[in-house]
C-alpha positions in Angstrom: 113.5 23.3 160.2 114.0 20.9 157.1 117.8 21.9 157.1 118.7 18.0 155.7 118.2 16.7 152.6 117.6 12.6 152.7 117.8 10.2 149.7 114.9 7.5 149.7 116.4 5.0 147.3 114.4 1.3 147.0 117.6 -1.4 146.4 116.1 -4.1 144.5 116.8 -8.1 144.7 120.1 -7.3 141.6 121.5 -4.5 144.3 119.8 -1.7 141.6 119.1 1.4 143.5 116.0 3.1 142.4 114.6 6.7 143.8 111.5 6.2 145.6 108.4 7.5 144.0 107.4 10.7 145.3 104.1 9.8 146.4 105.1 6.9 148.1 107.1 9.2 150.1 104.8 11.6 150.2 102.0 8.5 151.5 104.2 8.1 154.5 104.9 11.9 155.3 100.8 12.4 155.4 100.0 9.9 157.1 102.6 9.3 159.6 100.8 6.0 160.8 103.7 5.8 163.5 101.8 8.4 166.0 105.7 9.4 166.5 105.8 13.1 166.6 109.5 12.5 165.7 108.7 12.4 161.9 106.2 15.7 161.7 109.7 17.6 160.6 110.3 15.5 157.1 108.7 17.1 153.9 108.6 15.1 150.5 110.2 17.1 147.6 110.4 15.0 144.5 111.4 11.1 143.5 114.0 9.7 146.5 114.6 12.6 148.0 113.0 14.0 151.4 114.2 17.4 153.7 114.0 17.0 157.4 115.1 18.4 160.5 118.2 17.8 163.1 116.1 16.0 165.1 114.8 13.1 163.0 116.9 9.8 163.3 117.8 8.1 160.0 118.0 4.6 161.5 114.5 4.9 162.8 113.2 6.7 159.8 114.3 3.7 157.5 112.7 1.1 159.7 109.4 3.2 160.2 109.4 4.1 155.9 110.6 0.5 155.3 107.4 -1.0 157.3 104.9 1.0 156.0 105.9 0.6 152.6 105.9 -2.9 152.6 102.4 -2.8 154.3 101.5 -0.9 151.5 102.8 -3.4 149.1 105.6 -0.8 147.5 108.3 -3.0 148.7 108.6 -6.5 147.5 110.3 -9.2 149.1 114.1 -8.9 148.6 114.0 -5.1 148.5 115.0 -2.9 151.2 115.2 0.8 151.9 118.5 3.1 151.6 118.2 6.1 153.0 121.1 8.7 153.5 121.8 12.5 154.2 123.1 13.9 151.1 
């Protein structure tokens, strides 16, 4: 089921590249304030890094991730989300 592993990185304003806090990650993946069933197969393992399954697409797993973290105030402006199968 969680047979890919997903880096969470934050990219700051200088183009740094940060791992994402675990409980940010972990805020999202409890929560799942999307209602999309979609993200019920990702499971938070430690600092920017996430498993999830075949079916969950990156491109709308950044964009749902990068919304709620900036509603939670996590992101600031001029920082964006990176997130890639490793």
């Amino acid at each position: 089921m969680f047979a890919r592993k997903i880096s969470v990185q934050r990219r700051n304003s200088d183009g740094e590249q940060l791992p994402c806090p675990m409980h940010w990650i972990d805020n999202f993946a409890m929560r799942n304030f999307t209602n999309d069933a979609i993200f019920d197969d990702t499971l938070p393992v430690a600092d920017g890094l996430m498993e999830a399954g075949h079916l969950v697409p990156l491109d709308r797993l950044q964009a749902a991730m990068e919304d709620w973290f900036r509603r939670k105030g996590y992101l600031k402006p001029g920082e964006m989300l990176v997130i890639e199968e490793r």
